[in-house]
N, C-alpha and C positions, 0 to 999 in steps of 0.2 A: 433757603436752599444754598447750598457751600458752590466753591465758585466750579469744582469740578464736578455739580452735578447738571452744571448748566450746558455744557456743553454731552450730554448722556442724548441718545439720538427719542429715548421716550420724553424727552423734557422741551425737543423741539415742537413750537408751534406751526413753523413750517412743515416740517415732516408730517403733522397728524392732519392739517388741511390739504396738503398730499395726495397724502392715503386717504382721508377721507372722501375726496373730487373723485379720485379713482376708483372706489369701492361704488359711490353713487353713481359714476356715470357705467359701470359696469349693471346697476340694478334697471339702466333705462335700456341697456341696448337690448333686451328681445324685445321688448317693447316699441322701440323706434323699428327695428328691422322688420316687425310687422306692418308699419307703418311704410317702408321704404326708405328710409331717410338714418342720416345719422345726427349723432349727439349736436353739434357745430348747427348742424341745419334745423335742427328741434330749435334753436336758440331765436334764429335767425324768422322761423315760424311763428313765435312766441309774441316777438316783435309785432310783425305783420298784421297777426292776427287781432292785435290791440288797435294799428295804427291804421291798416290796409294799404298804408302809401310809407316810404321812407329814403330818405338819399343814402347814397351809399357811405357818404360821411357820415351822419349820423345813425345807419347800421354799426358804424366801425365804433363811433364813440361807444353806442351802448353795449354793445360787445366785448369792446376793450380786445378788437381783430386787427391788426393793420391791414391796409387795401391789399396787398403783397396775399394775403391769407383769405382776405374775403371774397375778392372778385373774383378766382376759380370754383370757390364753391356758387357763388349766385349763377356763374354760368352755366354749370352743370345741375343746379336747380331749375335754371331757365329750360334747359334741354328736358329735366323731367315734367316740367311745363304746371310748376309751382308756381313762379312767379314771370313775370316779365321784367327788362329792365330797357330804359328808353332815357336818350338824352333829354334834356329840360331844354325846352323853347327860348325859356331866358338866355339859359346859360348855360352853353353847349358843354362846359368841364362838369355841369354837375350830370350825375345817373339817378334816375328815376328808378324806386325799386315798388312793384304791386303786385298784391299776392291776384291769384287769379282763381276761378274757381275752383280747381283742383288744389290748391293748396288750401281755398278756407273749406273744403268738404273733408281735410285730415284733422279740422278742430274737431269735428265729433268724436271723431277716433280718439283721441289726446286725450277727453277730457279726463279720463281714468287713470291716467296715468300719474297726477300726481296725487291723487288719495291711493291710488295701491303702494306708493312708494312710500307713503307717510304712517301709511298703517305698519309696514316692514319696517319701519324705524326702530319701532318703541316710544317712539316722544309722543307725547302730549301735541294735539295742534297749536293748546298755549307755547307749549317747550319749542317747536320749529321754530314760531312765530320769533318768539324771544331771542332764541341761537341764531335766525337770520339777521334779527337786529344787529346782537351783538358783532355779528360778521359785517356789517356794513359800514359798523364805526369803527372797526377795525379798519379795514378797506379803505373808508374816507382818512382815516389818521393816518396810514401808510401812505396815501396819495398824496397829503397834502406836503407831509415832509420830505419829495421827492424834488 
């Protein structure tokens, strides 16, 4: 590739993960909005649902949310009475975050949601599989060199 085609905006790998975040998080919103909820708080469910308990720090780690971004939406999940969130007994700076039962009775709802979205792809469940990989050692290589 000559050095002026590197800078061509189809040559960007930024741009097409992008557009591609954008494109898929636009294939989940009827889908969440059936659900109630938005794309950020699908994420944040995703969590929960695996762990049933998590601190707010380690929401943000896995997230990759700062508190600044995270703790108005868990409050306003609190309010849809998703989750609870309660100080730790130890240690009163940390937040206690637990889904509660209205938020693990949206796992049913969900579970469809990522095979409709994977059949609309085109890939293969190998090909995700792999293109998620791929995106993750990408991901770790950009982090690490930060």
């Amino acid at each position: 590739m000559s050095s002026s085609e590197f800078l061509k905006l189809e040559n960007q790998l930024c741009f097409s993960l992008y557009a591609s975040s954008r494109a898929i998080t636009r294939m989940y919103r009827p889908f969440l909005e059936e659900l109630g909820i938005t794309y950020p708080q699908y994420l944040v469910l995703l969590v929960l649902w695996e762990q049933k308990e998590s601190t707010v720090k380690e929401l943000s780690e896995k997230l990759d949310l700062d508190s600044g971004t995270l703790t108005p939406m868990l409050k306003r999940m609190e309010a849809q009475k998703l989750l609870v969130r309660n100080r730790s007994q130890e240690d009163e700076r940390v937040v206690l975050i637990r889904i509660t039962e209205a938020g693990l009775a949206l796992y049913d709802q969900a579970l469809c949601i990522p095979q409709t979205l994977f059949a609309s792809s085109g890939l293969s469940p190998e090909e995700i599989a792999n293109f998620n990989t791929q995106l993750k050692r990408i991901i770790t290589s950009v982090n690490a060199s930060m």
